[in-house]
C-alpha positions in Angstrom: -46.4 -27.3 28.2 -47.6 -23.9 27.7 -45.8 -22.1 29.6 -42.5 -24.0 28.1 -43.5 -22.8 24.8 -44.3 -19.1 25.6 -40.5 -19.1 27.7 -39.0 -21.0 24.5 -40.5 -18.1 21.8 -40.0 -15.0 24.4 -36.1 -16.6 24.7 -36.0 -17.2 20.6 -37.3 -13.2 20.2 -34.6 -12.1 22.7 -31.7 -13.9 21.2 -33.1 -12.3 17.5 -33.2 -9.0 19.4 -29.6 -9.4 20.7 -28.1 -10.7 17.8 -28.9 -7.0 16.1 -28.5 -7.1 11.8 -26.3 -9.2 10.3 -23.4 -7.9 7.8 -24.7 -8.3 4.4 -22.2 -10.6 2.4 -22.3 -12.2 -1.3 -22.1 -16.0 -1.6 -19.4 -17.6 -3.8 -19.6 -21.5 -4.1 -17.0 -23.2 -5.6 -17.2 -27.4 -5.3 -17.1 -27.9 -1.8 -15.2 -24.0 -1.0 -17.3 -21.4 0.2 -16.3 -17.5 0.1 -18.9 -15.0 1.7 -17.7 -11.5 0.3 -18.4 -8.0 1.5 -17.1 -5.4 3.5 -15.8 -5.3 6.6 -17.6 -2.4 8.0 -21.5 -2.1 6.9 -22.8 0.4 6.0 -19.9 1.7 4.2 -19.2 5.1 3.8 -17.4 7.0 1.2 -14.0 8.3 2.6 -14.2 6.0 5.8 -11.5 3.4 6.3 -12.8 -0.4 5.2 -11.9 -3.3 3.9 -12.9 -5.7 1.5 -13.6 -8.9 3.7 -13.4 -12.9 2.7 -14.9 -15.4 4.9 -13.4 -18.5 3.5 -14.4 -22.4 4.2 -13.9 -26.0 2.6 -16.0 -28.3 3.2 -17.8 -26.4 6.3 -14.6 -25.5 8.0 -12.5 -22.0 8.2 -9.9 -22.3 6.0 -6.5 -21.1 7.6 -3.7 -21.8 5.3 -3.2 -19.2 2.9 -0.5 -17.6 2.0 0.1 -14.1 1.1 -0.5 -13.9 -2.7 -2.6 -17.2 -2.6 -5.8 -14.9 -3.5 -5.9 -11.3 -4.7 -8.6 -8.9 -4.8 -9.3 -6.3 -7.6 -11.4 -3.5 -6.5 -13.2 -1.4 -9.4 -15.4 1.8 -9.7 -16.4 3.7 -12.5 -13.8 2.7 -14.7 -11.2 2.5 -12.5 -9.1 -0.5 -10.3 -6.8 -1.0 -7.9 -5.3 -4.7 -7.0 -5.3 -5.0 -2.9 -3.2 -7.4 -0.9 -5.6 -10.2 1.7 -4.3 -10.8 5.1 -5.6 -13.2 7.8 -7.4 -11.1 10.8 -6.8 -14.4 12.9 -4.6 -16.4 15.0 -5.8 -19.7 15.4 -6.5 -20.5 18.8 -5.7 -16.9 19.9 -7.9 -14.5 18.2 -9.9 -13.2 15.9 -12.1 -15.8 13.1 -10.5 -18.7 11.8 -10.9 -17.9 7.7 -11.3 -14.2 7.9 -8.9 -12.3 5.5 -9.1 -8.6 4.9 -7.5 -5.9 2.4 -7.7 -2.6 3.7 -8.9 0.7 1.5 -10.7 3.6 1.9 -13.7 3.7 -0.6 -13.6 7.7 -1.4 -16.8 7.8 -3.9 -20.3 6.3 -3.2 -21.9 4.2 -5.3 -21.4 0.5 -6.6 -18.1 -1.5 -6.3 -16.9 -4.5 -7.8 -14.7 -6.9 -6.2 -12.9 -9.6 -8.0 -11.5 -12.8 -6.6 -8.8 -14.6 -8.0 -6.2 -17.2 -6.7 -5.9 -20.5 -5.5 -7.7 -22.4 -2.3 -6.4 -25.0 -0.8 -5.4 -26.1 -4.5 -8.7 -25.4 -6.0 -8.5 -22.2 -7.8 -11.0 -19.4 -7.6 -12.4 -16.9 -10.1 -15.2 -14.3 -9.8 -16.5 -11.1 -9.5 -19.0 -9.1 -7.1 -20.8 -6.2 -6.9 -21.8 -4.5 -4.6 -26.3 -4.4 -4.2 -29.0 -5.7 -2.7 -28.4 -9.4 -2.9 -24.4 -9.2 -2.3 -23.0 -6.7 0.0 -23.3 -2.9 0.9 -22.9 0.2 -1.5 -21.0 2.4 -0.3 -23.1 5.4 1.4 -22.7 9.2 1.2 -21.4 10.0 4.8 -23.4 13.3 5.1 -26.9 12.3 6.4 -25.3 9.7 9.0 -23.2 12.7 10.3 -23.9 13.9 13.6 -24.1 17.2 14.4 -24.6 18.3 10.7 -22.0 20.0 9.0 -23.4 23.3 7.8 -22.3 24.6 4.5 -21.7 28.4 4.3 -24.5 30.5 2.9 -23.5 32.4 0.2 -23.9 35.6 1.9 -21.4 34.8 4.3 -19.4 33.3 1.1 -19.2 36.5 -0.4 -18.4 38.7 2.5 -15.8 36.1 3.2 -14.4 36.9 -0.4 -14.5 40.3 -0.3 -12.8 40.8 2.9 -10.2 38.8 1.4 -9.8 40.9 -1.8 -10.0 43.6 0.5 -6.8 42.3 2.4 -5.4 41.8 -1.1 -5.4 45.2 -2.4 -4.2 46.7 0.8 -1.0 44.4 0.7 -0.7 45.2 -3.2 -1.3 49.1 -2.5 1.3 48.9 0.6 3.8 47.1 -1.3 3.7 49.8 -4.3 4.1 52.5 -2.1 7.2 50.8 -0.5 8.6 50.3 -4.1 8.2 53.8 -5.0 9.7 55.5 -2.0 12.6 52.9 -2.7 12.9 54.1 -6.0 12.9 58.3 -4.9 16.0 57.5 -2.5 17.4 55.6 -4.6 17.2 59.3 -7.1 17.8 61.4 -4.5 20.6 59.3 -4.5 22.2 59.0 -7.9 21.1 63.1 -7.9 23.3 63.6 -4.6 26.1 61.3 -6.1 26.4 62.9 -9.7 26.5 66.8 -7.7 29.2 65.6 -5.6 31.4 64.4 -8.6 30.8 67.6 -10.7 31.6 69.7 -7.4 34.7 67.9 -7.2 35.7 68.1 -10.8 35.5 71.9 -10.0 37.4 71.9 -6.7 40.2 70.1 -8.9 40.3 72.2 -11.7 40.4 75.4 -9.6 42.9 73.9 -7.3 45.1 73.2 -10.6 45.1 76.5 -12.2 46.1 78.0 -8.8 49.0 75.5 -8.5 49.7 77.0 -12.3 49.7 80.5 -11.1 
């Protein structure tokens, strides 16, 4: 009997093991409909690809019936919202979990969201909200101290040199281009200079070549 029980708790510690954390999803109840809510992807980070998920039952089984527009989800932050559209991640009897229904975004700020729930369930309807905390689902997470290897910010040193040697670069191609305007403009001078000589020394020419026509 002993030795049953120490096999039974060292199997009971190895499933917990196995079975690793579990996603962290708000309860709804409604009557006899039950809608777990969270995201998809836990821990959420800002600027990653999620989705707000919806594990849907009645009456202790996967509900599989919806129709696009049945339920909508409103997703807010700091004022603002945006209304996403739910579709079934399943084929029943072929993949995925029977009552699963996503809306993909991509959360760009950390912080607190709010997810509200509206629509109709299997003729029931539906109505509440969600935020995002301890006892519902994950906040969405600043990416940087889960990043691997660590992005570096520039130092301002190398901030500065990085600025100069681009106002360097700047003034040369302003200096270059003045001096290429200004040789334009001499020819273009020399030019009118050359032109207006050549008219006057033909006016002459003419003139002379008309009084000796005279003569």
């Amino acid at each position: 009997m002993r030795r049953v029980l120490t096999i039974s708790a060292l199997a009971s510690a190895l499933v917990l093991l196995l079975a690793g954390p579990a996603l962290a999803h708000g309860s709804y109840q409604h009557g006899d409909i039950t809608i777990l809510t969270g995201f998809a992807t836990e821990p959420a980070f800002a600027g990653q690809p999620n989705q707000v998920q919806l594990q849907i039952e009645k009456a202790g089984k996967a509900v599989t019936n919806l129709r696009q527009g049945d339920v909508k989800v409103d997703v807010s932050f700091g004022g603002q919202s945006t209304s996403l559209t739910l579709e079934p991640q399943f084929e029943v009897g072929e993949w995925g979990t029977p009552g699963d229904y996503r809306a993909a975004f991509i959360p760009t700020q950390p912080g607190k969201y709010t997810f509200h729930v509206s629509g109709t369930v299997d003729g029931e309807k539906v109505d509440y909200s969600m935020t995002s905390g301890p006892a519902t689902f994950s906040e969405v997470e600043d990416p940087g101290p889960a990043m691997f290897p660590a992005v570096e910010a520039p130092s301002t040193s190398d901030l500065s040199t990085k600025i100069d040697a681009a106002s360097a670069r700047t003034d040369t191609s302003i200096s270059a281009a003045q001096d290429t305007a200004d040789t334009a403009r001499t020819v273009a001078i020399i030019a009118v200079v050359i032109a207006a000589i050549a008219i006057v020394l033909g006016i002459i020419g003419w003139r002379r070549a008309g009084k000796g026509a005279s003569a």
